[in-house]
ZAMARGU-4260 file (C-alpha; in steps of 0.2 Angstrom, whole numbers, plus 5000, padded with zeros to 4 digits):
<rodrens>
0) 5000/5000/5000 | 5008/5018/4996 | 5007/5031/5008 | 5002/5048/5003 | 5022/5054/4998
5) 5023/5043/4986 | 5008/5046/4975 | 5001/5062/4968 | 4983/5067/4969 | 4973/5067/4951
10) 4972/5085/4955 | 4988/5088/4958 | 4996/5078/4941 | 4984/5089/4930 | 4989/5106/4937
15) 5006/5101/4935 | 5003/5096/4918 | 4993/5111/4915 | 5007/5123/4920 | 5020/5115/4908
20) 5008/5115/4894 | 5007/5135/4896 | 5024/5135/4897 | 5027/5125/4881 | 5013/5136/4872
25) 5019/5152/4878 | 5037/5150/4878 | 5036/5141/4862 | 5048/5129/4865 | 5047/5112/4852
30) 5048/5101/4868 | 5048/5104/4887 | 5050/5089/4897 | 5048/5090/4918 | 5049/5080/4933
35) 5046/5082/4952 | 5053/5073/4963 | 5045/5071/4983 | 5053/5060/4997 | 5067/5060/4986
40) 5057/5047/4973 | 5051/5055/4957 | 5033/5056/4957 | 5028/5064/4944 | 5035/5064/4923
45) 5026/5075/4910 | 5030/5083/4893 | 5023/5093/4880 | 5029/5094/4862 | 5025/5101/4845
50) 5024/5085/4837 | 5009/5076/4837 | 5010/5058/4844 | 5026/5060/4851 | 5030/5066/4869
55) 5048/5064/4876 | 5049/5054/4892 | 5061/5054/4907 | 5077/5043/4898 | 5076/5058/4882
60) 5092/5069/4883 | 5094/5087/4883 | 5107/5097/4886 | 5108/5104/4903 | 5120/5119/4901
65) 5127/5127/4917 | 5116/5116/4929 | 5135/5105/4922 | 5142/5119/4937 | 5134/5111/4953
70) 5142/5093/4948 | 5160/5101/4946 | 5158/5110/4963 | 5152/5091/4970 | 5170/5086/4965
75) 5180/5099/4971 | 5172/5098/4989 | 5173/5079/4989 | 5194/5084/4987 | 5191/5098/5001
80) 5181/5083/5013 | 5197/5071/5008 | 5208/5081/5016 | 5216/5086/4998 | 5212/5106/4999
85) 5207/5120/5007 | 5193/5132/5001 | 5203/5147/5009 | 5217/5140/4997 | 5221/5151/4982
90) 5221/5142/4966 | 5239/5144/4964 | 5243/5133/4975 | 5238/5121/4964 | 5236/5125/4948
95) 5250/5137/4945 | 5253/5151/4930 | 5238/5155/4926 | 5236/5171/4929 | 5221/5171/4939
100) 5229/5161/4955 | 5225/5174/4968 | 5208/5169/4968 | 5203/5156/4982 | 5193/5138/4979
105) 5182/5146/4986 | 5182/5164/4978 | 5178/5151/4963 | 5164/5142/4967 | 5154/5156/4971
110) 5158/5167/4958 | 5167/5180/4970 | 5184/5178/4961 | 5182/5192/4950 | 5184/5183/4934
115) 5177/5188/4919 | 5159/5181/4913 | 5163/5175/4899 | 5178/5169/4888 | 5187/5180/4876
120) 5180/5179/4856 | 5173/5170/4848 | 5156/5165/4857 | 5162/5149/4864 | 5145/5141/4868
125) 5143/5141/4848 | 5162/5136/4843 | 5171/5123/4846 | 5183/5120/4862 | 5196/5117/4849
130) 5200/5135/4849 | 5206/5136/4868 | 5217/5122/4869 | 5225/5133/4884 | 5217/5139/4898
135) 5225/5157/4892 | 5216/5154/4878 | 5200/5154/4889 | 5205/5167/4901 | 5212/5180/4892
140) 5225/5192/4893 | 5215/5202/4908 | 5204/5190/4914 | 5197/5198/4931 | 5183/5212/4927
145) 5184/5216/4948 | 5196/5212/4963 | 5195/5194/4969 | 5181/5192/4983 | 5174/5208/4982
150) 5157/5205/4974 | 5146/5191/4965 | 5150/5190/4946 | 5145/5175/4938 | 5160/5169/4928
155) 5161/5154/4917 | 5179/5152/4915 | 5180/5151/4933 | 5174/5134/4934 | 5184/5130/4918
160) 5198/5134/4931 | 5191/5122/4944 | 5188/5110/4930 | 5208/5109/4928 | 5210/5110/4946
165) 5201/5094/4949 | 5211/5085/4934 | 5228/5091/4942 | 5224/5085/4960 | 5215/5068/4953
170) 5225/5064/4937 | 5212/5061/4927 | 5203/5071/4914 | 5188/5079/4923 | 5175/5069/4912
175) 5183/5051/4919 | 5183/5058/4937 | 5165/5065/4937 | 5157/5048/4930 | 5168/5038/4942
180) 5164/5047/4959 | 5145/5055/4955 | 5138/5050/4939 | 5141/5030/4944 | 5140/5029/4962
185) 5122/5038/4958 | 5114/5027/4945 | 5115/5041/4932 | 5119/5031/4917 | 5111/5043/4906
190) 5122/5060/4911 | 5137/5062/4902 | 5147/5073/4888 | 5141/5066/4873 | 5123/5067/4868
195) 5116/5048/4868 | 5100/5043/4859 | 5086/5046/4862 | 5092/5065/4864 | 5082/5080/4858
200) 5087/5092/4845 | 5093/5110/4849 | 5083/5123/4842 | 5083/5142/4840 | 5064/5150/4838
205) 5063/5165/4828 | 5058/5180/4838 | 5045/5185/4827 | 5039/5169/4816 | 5033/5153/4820
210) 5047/5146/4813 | 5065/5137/4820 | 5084/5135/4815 | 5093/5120/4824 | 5108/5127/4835
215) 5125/5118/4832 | 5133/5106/4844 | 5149/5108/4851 | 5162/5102/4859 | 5166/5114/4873
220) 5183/5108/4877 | 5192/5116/4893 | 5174/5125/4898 | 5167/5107/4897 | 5166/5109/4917
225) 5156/5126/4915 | 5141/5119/4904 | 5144/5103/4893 | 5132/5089/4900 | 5118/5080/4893
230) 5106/5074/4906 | 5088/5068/4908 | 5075/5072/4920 | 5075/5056/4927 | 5093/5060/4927
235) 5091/5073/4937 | 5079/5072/4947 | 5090/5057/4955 | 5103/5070/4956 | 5090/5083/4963
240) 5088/5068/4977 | 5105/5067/4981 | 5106/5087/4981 | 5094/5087/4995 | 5096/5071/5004
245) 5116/5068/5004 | 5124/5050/5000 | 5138/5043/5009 | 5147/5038/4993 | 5149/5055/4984
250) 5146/5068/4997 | 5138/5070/5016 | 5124/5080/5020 | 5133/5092/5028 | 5145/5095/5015
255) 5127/5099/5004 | 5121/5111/5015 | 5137/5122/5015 | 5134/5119/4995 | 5117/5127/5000
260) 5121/5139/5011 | 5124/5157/5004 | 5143/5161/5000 | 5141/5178/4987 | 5130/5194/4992
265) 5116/5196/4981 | 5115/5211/4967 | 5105/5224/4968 | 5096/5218/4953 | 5091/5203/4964
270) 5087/5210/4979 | 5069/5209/4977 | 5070/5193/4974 | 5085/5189/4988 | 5093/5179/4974
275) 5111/5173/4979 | 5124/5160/4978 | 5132/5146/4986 | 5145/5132/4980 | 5138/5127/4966
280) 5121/5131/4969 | 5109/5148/4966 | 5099/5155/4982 | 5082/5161/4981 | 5067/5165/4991
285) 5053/5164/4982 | 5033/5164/4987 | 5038/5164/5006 | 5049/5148/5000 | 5070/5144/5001
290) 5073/5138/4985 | 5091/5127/4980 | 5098/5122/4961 | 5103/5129/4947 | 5099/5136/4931
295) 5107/5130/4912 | 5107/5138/4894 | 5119/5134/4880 | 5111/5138/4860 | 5097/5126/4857
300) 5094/5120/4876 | 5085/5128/4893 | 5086/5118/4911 | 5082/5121/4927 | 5082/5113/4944
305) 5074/5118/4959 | 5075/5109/4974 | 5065/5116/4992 | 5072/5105/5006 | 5058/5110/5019
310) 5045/5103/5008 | 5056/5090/5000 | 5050/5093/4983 | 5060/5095/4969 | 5057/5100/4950
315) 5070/5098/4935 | 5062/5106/4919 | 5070/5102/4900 | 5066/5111/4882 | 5076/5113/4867
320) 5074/5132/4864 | 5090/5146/4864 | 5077/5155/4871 | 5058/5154/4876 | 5051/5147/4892
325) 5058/5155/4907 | 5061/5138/4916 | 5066/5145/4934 | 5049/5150/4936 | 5042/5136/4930
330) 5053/5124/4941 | 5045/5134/4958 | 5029/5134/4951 | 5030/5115/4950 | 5037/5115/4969
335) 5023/5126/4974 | 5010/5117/4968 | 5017/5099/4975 | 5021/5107/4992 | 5004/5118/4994
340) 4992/5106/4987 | 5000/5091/4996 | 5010/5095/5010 | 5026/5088/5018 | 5021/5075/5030
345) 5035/5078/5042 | 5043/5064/5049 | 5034/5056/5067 | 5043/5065/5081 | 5053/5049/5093
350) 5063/5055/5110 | 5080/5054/5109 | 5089/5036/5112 | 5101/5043/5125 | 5104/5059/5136
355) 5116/5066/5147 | 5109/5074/5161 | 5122/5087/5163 | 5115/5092/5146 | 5097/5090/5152
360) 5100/5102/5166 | 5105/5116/5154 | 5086/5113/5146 | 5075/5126/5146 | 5072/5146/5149
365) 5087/5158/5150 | 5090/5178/5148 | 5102/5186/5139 | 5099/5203/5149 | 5081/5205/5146
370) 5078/5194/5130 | 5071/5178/5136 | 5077/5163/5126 | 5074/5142/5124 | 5087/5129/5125
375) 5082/5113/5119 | 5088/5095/5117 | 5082/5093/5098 | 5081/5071/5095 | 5093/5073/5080
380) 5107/5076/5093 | 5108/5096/5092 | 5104/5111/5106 | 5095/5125/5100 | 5094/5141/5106
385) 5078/5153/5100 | 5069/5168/5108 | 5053/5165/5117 | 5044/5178/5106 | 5046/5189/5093
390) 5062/5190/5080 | 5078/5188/5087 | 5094/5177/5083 | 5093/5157/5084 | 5103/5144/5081
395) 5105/5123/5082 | 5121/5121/5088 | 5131/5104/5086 | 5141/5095/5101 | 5161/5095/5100
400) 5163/5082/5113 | 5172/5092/5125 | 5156/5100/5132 | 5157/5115/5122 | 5142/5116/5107
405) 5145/5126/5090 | 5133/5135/5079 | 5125/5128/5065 | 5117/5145/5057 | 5113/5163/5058
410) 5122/5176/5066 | 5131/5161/5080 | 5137/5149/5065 | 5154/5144/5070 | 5152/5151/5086
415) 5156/5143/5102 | 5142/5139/5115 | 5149/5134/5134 | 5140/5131/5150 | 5150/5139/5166
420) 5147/5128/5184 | 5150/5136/5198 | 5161/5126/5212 | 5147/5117/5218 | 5141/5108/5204
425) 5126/5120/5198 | 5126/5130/5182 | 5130/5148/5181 | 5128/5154/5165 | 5130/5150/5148
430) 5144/5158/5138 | 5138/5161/5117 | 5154/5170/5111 | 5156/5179/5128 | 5136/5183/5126
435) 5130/5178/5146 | 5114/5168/5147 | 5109/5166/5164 | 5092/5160/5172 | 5084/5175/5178
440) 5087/5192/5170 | 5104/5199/5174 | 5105/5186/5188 | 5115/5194/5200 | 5122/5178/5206
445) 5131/5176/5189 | 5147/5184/5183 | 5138/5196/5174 | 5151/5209/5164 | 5147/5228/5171
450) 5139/5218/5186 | 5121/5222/5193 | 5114/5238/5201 | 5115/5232/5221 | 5101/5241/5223
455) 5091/5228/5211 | 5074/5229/5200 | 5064/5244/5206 | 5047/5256/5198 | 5047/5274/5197
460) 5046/5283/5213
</rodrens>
């Protein structure tokens, strides 16, 4: 018997349906092909196409453009969780004589090196990789446009530079590396360089006829890392799973959620819509909702995938237009409608296995001055801390073993939570990055910096 996350409702299926067939008639696009994936299973497969009797489904091949980005980042923090390098590292450390070396891993990942967008001429999304057989060739004689780490500027030769990065530290051209440690571990026998058939047709539609002009294919050579996959939704909405879930083979869940958390400022052109960037992953708050993926065009192809980890829905959509659909939109619409027709049935709360009651005692209210706050012993192991009422800072933090706890999020990520005990065994305070929590407010019985007023609480008289 299924439960309810693993089928859709009728209703459900047909306004998913209906909001891809407005986005293949309004966008024009020849084919759009989508999936959504809940509980990380895909649920849900649907197409529209301007052929008659002809419908691609989930093993069809489109190319998947810059959503190529999020799986070079995947490699390059499984060589940061090996041990191999450090994010703070500049690239010259490793890949020397570039010219661009003074930019960090990190710097790169988020497009905060200060690279230039785009290679020098020609247009290499329609030539072929042939003509950059150097990564000079791709970065130019002056290939930053802004000093390294200053601001978000999303650059394509910077992940051609990560590209290398992995093949120097791995020795293996970066193709043989991804399919070994993602592509197989993950089951996804239909991603890869070269387009497979069945594989859709890349099209340009004219701006003002109803009529189309196929796009080359090329070979993107050393930008191969910035863009060059093919992929299927079924595909990638494996991958969409993995994005949100974690697997122990390819990458942990916390190194995902760094992946998701935001690592470049947002433009001003993207403040309304509090767009940012991770490592290898675009940011955005949309309809009230955190939204993780990534977003891909090269001439002939659109993609998107959109993942929202609080609802555990995810949406990857596929067309073969230069331009049309605006599939970023269309991949939350598909969330939306998954997560507020059918919500997330959150997992059945249990107790924690074990507790130390040290830890227990530290349970409940506390005052940092006069802001009452929660601690609480959370079942997946964490402490959070979060005002009684109103806005204010939270965090989960994480135990270090030592009896010291460290912040997961917010403003106290990476910061250090300890409990001070007074000689006699009971708590004093708690120390938050020499914040003082004590039990009452400004508890005069706790080493309280500036001290408390002898003469204590008082009215107006």
């Amino acid at each position: 018997m299924t439960t309810p996350q693993e089928e859709l409702l009728p209703g459900t299926r047909r306004a998913l349906l209906h909001r891809i067939a407005v986005a293949q008639a309004e966008g024009r696009a020849p084919s759009l092909v989508a999936a959504v994936v809940r509980g990380g299973q895909a649920v849900w497969h649907g197409s529209r196409t301007s052929v008659d009797g002809h419908g691609p489904d989930e093993n069809v091949q489109y190319r998947i453009g810059s959503i190529t980005k999020t799986f070079t980042a995947v490699l390059v923090l499984r060589l940061r969780d090996e041990g191999v390098l450090d994010l703070g590292d500049p690239l010259e450390k490793y890949v020397p004589g570039t010219g661009a070396g003074e930019a960090t891993i990190a710097e790169l990942l988020a497009h905060t090196s200060g690279l230039a967008a785009e290679s020098p001429s020609p247009w290499w999304e329609r030539t072929p990789g042939s003509l950059r057989p150097e990564l000079a060739d791709v970065l130019g004689e002056q290939p930053f446009r802004h000093p390294a780490g200053r601001r978000f500027h999303y650059s394509n030769p910077g992940y051609t530079l990560l590209g290398a990065l992995v093949e120097k530290l791995r020795g293996a051209p970066w193709e043989q590396v991804l399919r070994n440690e993602v592509l197989e571990p993950l089951g996804l026998d239909r991603t890869g360089t070269r387009p497979q058939a069945p594989h859709a047709g890349g099209w340009a539609v004219h701006p003002w006829a109803d009529v189309m002009l196929p796009e080359p294919t090329e070979n993107l050579g050393l930008m191969a890392p910035a863009g060059q996959l093919w992929s299927t939704t079924g595909d990638l909405a494996r991958f969409a799973a993995f994005l949100a879930k974690g697997d122990a083979r390819v990458l942990s869940v916390d190194s995902l959620r760094e992946m998701r958390t935001p690592a470049a400022p947002a433009e001003a052109a993207d403040v309304a819509d509090a767009a940012t960037y991770g490592l290898g992953l675009q940011i955005q708050h949309r309809d009230g909702r955190l939204l993780v993926g990534h977003s891909g065009s090269l001439p002939g192809f659109l993609a998107n995938l959109t993942i929202s980890v609080a609802d555990d829905v995810a949406a990857v959509v596929l067309a073969n237009c230069t331009s049309g659909p605006l599939l970023s939109a269309v991949g939350a619409d598909l969330v939306r409608i998954v997560a507020e027709s059918e919500p997330h049935f959150p997992d059945p709360w249990r107790p924690l296995t074990e507790v130390d009651a040290t830890v227990l005692e530290l349970a409940g209210q506390w005052y940092w001055g006069t802001h009452a706050f929660a601690l609480r012993l959370t079942a997946d192991g964490l402490v959070s801390l979060e005002p009684l009422s109103g806005n204010g800072r939270r965090s989960r933090f994480r135990a270090n073993g030592d009896g010291t706890w460290t912040g997961l999020e917010g403003y106290y990520a990476g910061e250090l939570l300890k409990a001070v005990w007074r000689p006699d065994g009971s708590v004093s305070h708690l120390d938050l990055g020499s914040f003082v929590f004590t039990r009452q407010p400004y508890d005069e019985g706790a080493a309280l910096p500036g001290g408390v007023d002898p003469e204590g609480w008082r009215g107006i008289g």
